[in-house]
C-alpha positions in Angstrom: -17.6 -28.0 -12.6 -19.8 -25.8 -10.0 -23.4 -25.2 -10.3 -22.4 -21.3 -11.3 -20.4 -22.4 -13.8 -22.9 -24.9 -15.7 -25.4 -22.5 -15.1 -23.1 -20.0 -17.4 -23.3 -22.3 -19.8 -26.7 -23.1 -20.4 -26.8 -19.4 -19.8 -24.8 -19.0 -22.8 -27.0 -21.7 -25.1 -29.8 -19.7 -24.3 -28.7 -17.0 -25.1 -27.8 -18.5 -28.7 -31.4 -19.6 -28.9 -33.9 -17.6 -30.7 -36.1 -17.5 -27.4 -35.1 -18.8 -24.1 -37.6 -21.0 -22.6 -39.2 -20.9 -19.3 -36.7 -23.3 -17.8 -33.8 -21.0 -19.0 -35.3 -18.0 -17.7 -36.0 -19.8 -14.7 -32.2 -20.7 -14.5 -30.7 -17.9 -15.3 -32.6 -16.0 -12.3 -31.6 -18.9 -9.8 -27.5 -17.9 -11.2 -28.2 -14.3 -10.8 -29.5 -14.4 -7.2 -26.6 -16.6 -5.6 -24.1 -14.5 -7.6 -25.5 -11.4 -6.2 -25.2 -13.8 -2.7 -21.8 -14.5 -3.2 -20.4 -11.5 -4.2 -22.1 -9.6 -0.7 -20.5 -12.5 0.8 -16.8 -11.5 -0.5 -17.5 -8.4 0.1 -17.9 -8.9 3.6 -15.3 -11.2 4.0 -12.8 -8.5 2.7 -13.8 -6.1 5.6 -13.4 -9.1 7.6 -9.7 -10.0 6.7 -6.5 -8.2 8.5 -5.3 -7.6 5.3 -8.1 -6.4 3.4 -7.3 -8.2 0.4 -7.7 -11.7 -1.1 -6.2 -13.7 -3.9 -8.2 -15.4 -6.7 -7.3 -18.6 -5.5 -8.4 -17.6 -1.9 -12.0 -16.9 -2.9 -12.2 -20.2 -5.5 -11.4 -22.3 -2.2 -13.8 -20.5 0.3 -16.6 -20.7 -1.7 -16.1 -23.7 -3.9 -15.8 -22.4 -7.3 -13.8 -22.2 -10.4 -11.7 -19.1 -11.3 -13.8 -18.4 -14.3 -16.4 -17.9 -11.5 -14.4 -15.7 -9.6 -13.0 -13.6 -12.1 -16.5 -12.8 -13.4 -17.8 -12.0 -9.9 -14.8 -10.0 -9.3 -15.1 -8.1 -12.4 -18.9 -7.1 -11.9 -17.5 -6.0 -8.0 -15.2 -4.2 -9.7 -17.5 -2.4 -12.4 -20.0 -1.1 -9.7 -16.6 0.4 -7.8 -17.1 -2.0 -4.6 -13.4 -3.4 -5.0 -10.1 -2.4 -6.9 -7.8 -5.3 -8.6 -4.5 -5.7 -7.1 -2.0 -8.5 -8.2 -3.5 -12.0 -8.6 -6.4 -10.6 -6.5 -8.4 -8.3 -5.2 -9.1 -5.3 -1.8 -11.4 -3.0 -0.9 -12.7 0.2 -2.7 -11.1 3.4 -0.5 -10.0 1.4 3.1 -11.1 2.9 6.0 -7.8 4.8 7.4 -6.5 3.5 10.7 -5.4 5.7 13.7 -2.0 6.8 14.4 -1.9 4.5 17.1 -3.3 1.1 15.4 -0.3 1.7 12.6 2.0 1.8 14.7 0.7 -1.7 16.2 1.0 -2.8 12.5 4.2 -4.8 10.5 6.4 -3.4 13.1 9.4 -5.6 12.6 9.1 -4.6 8.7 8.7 -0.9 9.3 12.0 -1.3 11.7 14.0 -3.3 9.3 13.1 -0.7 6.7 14.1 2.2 8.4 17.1 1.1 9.7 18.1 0.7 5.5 17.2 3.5 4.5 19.0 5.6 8.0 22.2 4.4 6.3 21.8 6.3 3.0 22.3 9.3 4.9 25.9 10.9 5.3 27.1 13.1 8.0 26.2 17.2 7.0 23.0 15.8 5.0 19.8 18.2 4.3 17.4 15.6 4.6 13.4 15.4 4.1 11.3 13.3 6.3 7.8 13.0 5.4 5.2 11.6 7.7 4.3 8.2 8.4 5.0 5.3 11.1 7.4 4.0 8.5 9.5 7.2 8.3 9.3 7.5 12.0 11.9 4.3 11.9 14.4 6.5 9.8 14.3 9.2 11.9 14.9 6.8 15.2 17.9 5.3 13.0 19.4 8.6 11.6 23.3 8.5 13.5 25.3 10.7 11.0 26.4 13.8 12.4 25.7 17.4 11.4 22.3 16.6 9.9 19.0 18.9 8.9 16.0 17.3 8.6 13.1 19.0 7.3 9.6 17.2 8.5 5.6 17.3 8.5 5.1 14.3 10.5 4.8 15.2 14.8 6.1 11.7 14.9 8.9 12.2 13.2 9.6 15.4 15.4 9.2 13.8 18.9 12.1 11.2 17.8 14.2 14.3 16.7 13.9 16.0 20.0 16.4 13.8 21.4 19.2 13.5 18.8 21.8 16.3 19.2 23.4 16.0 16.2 20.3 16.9 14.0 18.9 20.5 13.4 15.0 19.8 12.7 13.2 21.9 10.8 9.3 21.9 11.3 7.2 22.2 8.0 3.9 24.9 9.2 0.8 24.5 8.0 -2.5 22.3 9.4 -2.3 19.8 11.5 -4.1 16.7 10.9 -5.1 14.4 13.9 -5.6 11.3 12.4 -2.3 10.6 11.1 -0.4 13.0 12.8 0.2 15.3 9.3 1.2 18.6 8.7 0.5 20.2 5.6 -1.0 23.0 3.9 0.6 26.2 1.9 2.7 27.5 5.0 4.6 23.6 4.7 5.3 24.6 0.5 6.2 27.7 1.1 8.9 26.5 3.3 10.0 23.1 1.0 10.2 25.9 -2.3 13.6 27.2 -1.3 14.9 23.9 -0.3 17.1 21.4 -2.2 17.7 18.4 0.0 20.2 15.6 -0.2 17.7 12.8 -0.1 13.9 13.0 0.9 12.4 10.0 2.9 9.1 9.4 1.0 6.1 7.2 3.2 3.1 6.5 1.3 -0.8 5.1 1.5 0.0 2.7 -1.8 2.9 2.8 -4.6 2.0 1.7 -8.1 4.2 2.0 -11.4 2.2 4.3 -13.3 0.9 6.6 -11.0 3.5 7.3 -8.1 2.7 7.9 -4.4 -0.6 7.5 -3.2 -1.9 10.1 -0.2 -5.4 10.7 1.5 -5.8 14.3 1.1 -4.9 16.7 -1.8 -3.4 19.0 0.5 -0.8 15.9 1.6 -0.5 15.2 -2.2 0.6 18.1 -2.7 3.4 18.7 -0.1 4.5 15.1 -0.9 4.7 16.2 -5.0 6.9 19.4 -3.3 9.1 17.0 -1.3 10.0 14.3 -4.4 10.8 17.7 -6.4 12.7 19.2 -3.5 15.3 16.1 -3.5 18.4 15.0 -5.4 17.4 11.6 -4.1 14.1 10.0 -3.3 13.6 6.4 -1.1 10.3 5.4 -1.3 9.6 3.5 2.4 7.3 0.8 2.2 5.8 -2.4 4.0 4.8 -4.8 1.1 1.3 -4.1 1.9 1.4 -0.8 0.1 2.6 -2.2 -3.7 0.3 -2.6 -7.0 -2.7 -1.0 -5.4 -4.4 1.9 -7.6 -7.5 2.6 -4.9 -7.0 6.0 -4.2 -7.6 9.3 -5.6 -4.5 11.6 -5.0 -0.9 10.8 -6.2 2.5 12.3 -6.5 4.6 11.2 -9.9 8.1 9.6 -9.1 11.3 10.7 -11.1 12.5 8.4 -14.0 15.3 7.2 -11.1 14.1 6.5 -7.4 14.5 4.2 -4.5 12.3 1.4 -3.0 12.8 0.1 0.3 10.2 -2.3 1.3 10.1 -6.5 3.1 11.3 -9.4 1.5 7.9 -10.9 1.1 6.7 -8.0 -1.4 5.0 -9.7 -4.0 7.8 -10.4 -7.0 5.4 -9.4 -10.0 4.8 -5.8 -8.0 8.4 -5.3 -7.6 9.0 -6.3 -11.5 6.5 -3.6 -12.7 7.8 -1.0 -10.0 11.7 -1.8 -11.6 9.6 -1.1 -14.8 9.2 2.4 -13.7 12.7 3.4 -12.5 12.7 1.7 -9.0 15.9 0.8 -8.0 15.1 -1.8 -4.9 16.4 -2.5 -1.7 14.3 -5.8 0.3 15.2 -5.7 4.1 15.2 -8.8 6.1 13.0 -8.6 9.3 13.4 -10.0 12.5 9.9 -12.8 12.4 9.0 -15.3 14.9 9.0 -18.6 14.1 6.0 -20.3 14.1 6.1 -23.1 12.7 7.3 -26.7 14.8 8.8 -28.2 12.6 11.5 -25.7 11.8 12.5 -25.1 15.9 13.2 -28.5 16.0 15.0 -28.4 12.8 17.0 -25.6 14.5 17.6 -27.4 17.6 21.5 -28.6 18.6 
């Protein structure tokens, strides 16, 4: 047992006392100050890590307590709106959004894999929707049927169009935002509210069961609510980053029936709760480099 975790004990028999002695009051100020320590020092390490999460079990190890301790640090993070809980740990409050160009540095081989799946939905003559994202950017790279339309608010998504003959695009008007590389706005609905597309190509800042689609901005909710109710069919296109996360502010609702596609390493009890919701999903199998020594020699002839 840790220090923090006798600490809550006696902390506990004094508080069953009728008055806490000096000692106890004494203890109970020591347990206050290197919980307050400790949980700056998650903190930190969460703006620290790549992924800006951390399990349960991860935080136990690095600091050398029980889970009891952790969950109750966790908990008080969570109360004062420093963290949000995600499955079997936890990430940061409202991430600081990356640049065009740093996502499209990020999960690469996943975001190909993905989008290479979810290209082969489509059937020649399609009205398709693309929304905006690196992610979606793959679909468009991998869209091969013939005669398609493909309605867009992502510049990304456009650039890749450019080149492929056999697709009519379609640019959604409206504001153009920089950091992502988004169109939207009331020009962009006005244009999606006569449309009824074949399948819509949905990217996203988070997924979770209960409330839909995450986006930054209410203006990119919106046009991303427009596009899910524009579409006979909606694929959801995902890195496993993005699942059981509930940190942001502005969501789209999903139909009863939709499509996942995300990487095989999505965590299993995310993927459970999305199937929950209607998800029907599809886990791609990227290309990875292999790391690890023994298993090239255990590939060798």
């Amino acid at each position: 047992m840790s220090d923090d975790d006798q600490d809550h004990d006696v902390d506990h028999l004094g508080a069953s006392s009728e008055a806490a002695t000096p000692a106890d009051e004494l203890i109970a100020r020591r347990r206050d100050v290197r919980g307050a320590r400790r949980r700056e020092q998650i903190l930190r390490l969460l703006q620290t890590v790549e992924s800006g999460s951390l399990s349960v079990e991860e935080i136990a190890e690095r600091f050398g307590v029980s889970f009891a301790t952790v969950r109750r640090d966790l908990s008080r993070l969570h109360q004062d709106r420093h963290i949000t809980r995600t499955y079997g740990g936890v990430a940061l409050t409202g991430p600081a959004e990356l640049s065009i160009h740093q996502r499209h540095l990020e999960f690469t081989q996943e975001k190909d894999a993905i989008g290479r799946r979810a290209a082969e939905l489509v059937e020649d003559g399609a009205v398709v929707i693309v929304d905006a994202g690196t992610t979606t950017e793959f679909v468009a790279r991998y869209l091969d049927a013939a005669g398609l339309t493909v309605f867009t608010n992502g510049i990304g998504a456009v650039n890749i169009l450019l080149g492929k003959e056999n697709v009519s695009v379609v640019v959604l008007g409206g504001r153009l935002r920089s950091v992502n590389q988004t169109i939207s706005g009331a020009e962009a609905e006005n244009m999606l509210s006569s449309v009824v597309a074949d399948c819509a190509f949905i990217g996203a800042d988070a997924v979770h069961p209960q409330y839909g689609v995450a986006s930054r901005t209410l203006e990119q909710s919106r046009l991303k609510t427009l596009m899910v109710q524009r579409a006979r069919q909606i694929v959801v296109v995902v890195d496993r980053r993005k699942l059981g996360t509930d940190q942001f502010n502005y969501w789209s609702a999903l139909p009863p029936h939709w499509r996942l596609i995300t990487d095989d390493q999505a965590d299993p009890a995310a993927l459970d709760d999305l199937r929950n919701s209607g998800a029907q999903i599809d886990l791609t199998h990227p290309l990875r480099v292999l790391t690890d020594t023994a298993e090239l020699k255990g590939n060798q002839p």
